[in-house]
ZADO-1210 file (C-alpha; in nm, 4 decimals, padded with zeros to 6 digits):
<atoms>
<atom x="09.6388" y="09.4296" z="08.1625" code="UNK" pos="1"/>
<atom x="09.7356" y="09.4652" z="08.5478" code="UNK" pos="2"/>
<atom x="10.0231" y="09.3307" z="08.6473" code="UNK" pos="3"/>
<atom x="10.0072" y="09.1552" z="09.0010" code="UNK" pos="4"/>
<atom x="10.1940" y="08.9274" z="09.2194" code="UNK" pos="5"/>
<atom x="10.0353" y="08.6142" z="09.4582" code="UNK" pos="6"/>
<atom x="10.2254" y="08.3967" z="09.6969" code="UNK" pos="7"/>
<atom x="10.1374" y="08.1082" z="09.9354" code="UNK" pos="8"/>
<atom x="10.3704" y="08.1154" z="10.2277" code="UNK" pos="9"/>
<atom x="10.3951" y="07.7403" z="10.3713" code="UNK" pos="10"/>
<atom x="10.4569" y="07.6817" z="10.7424" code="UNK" pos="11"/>
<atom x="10.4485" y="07.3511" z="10.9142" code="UNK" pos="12"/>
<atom x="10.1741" y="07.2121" z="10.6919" code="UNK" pos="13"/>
<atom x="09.9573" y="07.5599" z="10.6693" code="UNK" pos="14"/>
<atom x="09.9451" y="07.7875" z="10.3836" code="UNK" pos="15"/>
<atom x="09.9171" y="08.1942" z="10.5667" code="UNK" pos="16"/>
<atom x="09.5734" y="08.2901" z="10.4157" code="UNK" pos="17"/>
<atom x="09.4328" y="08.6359" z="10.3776" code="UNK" pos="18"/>
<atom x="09.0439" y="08.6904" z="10.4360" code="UNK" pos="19"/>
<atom x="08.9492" y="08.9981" z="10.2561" code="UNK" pos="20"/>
<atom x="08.7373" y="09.1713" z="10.4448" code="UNK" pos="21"/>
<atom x="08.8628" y="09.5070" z="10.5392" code="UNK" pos="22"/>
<atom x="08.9210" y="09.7311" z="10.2013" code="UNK" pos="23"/>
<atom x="08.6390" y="09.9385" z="10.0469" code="UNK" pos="24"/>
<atom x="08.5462" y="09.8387" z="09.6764" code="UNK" pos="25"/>
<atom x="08.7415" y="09.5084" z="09.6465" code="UNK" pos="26"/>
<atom x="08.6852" y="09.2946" z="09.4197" code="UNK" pos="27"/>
<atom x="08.8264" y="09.0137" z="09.6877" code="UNK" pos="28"/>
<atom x="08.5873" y="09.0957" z="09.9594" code="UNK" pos="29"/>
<atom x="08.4996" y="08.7728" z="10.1382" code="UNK" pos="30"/>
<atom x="08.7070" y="08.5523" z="09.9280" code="UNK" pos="31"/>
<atom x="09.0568" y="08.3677" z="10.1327" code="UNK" pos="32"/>
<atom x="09.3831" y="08.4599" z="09.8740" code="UNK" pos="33"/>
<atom x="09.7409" y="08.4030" z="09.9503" code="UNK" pos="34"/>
<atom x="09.9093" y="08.7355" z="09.9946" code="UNK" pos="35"/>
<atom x="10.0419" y="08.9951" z="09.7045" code="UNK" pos="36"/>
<atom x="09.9268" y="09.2560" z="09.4888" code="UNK" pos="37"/>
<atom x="09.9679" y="09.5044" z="09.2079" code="UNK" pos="38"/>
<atom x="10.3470" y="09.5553" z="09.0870" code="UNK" pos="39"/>
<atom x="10.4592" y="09.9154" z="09.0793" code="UNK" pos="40"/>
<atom x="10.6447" y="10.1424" z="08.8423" code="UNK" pos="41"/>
<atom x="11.0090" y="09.9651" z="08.7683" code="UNK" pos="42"/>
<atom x="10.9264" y="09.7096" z="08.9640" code="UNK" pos="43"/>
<atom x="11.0432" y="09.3533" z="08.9156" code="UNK" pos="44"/>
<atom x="10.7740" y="09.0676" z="08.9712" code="UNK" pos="45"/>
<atom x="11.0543" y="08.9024" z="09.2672" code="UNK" pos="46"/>
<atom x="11.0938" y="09.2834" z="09.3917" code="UNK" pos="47"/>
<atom x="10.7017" y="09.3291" z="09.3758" code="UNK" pos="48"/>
<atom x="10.6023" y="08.9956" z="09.5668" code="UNK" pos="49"/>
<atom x="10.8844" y="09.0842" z="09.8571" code="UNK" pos="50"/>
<atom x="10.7581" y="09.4290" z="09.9253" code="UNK" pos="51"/>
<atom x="10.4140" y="09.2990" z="09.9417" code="UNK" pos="52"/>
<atom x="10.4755" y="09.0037" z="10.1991" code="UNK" pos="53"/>
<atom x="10.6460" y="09.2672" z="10.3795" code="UNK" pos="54"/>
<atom x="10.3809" y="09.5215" z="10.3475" code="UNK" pos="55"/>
<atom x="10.1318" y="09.2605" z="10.4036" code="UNK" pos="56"/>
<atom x="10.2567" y="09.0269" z="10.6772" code="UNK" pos="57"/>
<atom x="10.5900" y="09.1526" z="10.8018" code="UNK" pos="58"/>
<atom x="10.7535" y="08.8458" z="10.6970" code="UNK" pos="59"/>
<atom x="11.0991" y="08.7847" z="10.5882" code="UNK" pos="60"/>
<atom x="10.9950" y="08.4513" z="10.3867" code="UNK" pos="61"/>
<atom x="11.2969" y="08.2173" z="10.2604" code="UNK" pos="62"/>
<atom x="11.2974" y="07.9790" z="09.9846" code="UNK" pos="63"/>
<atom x="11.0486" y="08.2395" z="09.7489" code="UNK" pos="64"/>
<atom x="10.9803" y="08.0782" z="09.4237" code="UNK" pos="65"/>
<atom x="10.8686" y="08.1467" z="09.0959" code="UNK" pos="66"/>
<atom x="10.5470" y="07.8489" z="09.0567" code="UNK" pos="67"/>
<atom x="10.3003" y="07.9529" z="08.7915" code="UNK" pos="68"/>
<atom x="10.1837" y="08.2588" z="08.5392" code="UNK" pos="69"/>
<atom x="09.8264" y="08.3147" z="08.5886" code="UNK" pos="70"/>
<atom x="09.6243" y="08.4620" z="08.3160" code="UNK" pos="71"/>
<atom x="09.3087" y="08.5873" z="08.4395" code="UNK" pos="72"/>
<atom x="09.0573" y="08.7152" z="08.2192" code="UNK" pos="73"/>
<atom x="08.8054" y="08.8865" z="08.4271" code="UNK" pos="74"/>
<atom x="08.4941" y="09.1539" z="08.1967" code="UNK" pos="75"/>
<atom x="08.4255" y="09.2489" z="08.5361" code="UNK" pos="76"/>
<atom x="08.6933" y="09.3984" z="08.6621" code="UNK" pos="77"/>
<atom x="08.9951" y="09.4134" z="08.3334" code="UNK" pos="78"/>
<atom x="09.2664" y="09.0741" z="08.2483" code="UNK" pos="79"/>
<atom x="09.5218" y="09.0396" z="08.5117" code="UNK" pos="80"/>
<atom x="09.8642" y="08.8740" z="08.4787" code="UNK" pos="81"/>
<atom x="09.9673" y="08.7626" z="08.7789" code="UNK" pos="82"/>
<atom x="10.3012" y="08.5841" z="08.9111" code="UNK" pos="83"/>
<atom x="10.2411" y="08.2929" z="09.1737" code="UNK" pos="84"/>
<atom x="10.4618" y="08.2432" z="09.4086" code="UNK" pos="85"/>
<atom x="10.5267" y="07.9737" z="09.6762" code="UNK" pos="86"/>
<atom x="10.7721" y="08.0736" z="09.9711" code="UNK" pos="87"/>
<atom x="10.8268" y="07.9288" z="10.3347" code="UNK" pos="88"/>
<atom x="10.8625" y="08.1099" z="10.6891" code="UNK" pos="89"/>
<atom x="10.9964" y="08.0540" z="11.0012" code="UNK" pos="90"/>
<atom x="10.7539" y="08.2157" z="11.1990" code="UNK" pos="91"/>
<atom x="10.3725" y="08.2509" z="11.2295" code="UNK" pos="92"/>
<atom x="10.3898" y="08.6072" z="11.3990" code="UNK" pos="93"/>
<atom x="10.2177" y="08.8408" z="11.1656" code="UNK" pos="94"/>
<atom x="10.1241" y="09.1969" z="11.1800" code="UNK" pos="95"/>
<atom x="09.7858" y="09.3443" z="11.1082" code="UNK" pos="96"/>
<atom x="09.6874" y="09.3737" z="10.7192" code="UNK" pos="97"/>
<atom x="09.4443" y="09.6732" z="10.6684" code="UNK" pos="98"/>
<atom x="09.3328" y="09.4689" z="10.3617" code="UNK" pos="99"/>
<atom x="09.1692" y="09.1574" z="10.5809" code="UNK" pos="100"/>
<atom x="09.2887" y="08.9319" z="10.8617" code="UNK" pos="101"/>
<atom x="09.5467" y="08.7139" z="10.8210" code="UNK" pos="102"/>
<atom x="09.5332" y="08.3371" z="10.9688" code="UNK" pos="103"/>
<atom x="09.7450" y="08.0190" z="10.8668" code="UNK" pos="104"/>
<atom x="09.5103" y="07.7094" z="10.7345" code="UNK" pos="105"/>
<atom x="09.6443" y="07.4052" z="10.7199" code="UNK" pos="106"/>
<atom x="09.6559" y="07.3317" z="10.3938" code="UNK" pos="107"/>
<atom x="09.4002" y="07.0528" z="10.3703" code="UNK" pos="108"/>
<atom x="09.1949" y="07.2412" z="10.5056" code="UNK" pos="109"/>
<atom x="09.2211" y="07.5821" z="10.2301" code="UNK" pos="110"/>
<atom x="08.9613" y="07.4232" z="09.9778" code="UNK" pos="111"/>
<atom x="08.6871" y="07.4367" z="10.1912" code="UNK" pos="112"/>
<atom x="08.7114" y="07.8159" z="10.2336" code="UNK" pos="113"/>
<atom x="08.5356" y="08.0727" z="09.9856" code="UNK" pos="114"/>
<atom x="08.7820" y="08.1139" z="09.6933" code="UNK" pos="115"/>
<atom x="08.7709" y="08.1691" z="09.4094" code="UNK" pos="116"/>
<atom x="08.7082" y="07.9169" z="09.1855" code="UNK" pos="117"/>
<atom x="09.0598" y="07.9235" z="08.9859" code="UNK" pos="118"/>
<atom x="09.2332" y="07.9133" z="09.2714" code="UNK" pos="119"/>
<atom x="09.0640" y="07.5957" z="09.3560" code="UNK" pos="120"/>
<atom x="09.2231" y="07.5122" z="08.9915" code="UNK" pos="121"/>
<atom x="09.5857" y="07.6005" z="09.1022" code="UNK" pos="122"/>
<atom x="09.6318" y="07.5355" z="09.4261" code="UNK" pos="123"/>
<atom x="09.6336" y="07.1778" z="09.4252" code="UNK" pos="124"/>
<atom x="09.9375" y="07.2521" z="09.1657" code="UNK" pos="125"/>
<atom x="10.1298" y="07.3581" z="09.4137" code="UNK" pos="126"/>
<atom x="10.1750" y="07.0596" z="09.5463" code="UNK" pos="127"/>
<atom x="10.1530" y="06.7912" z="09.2796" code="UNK" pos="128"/>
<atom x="10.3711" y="07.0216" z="09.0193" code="UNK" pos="129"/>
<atom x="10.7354" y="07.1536" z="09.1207" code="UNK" pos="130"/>
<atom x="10.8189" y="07.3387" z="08.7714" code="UNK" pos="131"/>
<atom x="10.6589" y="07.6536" z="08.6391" code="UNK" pos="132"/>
<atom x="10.3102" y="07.6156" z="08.4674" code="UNK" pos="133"/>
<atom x="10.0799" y="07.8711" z="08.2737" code="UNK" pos="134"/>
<atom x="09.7009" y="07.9030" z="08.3259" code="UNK" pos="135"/>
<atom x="09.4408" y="08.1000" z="08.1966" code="UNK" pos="136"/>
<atom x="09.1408" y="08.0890" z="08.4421" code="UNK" pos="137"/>
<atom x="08.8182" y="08.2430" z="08.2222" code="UNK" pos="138"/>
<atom x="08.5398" y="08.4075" z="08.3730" code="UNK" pos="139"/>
<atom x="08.1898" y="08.5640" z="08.2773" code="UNK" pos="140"/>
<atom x="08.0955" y="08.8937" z="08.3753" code="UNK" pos="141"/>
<atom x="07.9268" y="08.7287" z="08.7063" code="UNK" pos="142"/>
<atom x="08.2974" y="08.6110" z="08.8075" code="UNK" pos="143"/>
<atom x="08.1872" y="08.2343" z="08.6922" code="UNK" pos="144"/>
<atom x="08.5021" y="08.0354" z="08.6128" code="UNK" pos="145"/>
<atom x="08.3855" y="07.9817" z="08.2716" code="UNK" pos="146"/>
<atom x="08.7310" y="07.7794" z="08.1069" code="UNK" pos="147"/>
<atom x="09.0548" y="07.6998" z="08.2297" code="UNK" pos="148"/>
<atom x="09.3819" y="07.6393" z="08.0674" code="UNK" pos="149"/>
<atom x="09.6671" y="07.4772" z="08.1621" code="UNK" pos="150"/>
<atom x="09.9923" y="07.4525" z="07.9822" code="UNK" pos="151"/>
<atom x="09.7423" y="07.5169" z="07.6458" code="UNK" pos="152"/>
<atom x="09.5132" y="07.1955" z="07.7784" code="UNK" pos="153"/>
<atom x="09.1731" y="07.2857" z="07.8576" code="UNK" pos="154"/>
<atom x="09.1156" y="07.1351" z="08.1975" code="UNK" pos="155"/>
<atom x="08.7694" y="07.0263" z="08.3474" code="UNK" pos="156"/>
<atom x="08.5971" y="07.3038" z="08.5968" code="UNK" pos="157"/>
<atom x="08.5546" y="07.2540" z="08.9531" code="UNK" pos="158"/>
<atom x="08.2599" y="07.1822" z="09.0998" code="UNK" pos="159"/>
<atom x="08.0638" y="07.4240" z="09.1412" code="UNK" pos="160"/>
<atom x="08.1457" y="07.6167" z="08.8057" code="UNK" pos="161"/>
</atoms>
């Protein structure tokens, strides 16, 4: 199981979204994420999701918090644990990201872009919920959201799933 990391920075009402569509063979291309990615060798989950808004963005971030533990299974492409993160930032100056182009959505805005379809599952989360939740997101081997799981509640699909 990979090991990854995923946080939504927040700045006056916009989350900083990443449109993947620079890196060769990824299995984001065209989907909007929040920023992150795969921890390293003795690497905490905190220490991982620091180095990769800094790699990333170029952003210090304040207030970085531990939201969610996302349990994707994916036949596609091998089950991912990831860490979700929420964090705020004082500034919108970014650097270029040779993984996509980064651009700050306002936030009711980030369900209308092409996600995937468990994020439209835990995003709205991050603003109803302010503990730590678990989800398993399920998908098929054509990335179809196939079952989600919150807290050990199945929940009902998106549209669209």
């Amino acid at each position: 199981m990979r090991l990854t990391t995923l946080c939504y920075i927040a700045h006056e009402g916009s989350y900083l979204m990443l449109h993947r569509i620079r890196k060769a063979g990824d299995e984001n291309h065209g989907k909007w994420i929040g920023v992150g990615g795969h921890l390293e060798e003795h690497e905490s989950p905190r220490e991982g999701m620091v180095r990769e808004i800094r790699e990333e963005t170029g952003l210090e971030v304040r207030d970085l918090k531990l939201r969610g533990l996302i349990s994707f299974v994916l036949p596609a492409w091998g089950d991912e644990l990831t860490f979700l993160y929420t964090a705020s930032s004082e500034s919108r100056a970014v650097r270029d990201c040779p993984e996509g182009v980064l651009a700050w959505i306002p936030r009711e805005e980030v369900l209308s872009l092409p996600l995937w379809e468990g994020d439209r599952v835990f995003l709205p989360l991050l603003t109803s919920r302010t503990d730590c939740f678990s989800l398993k997101l399920v998908y098929d081997m054509h990335d179809c959201l196939k079952e989600a799981i919150l807290d050990g509640e199945s929940l009902p699909l998106p549209s669209g799933s």
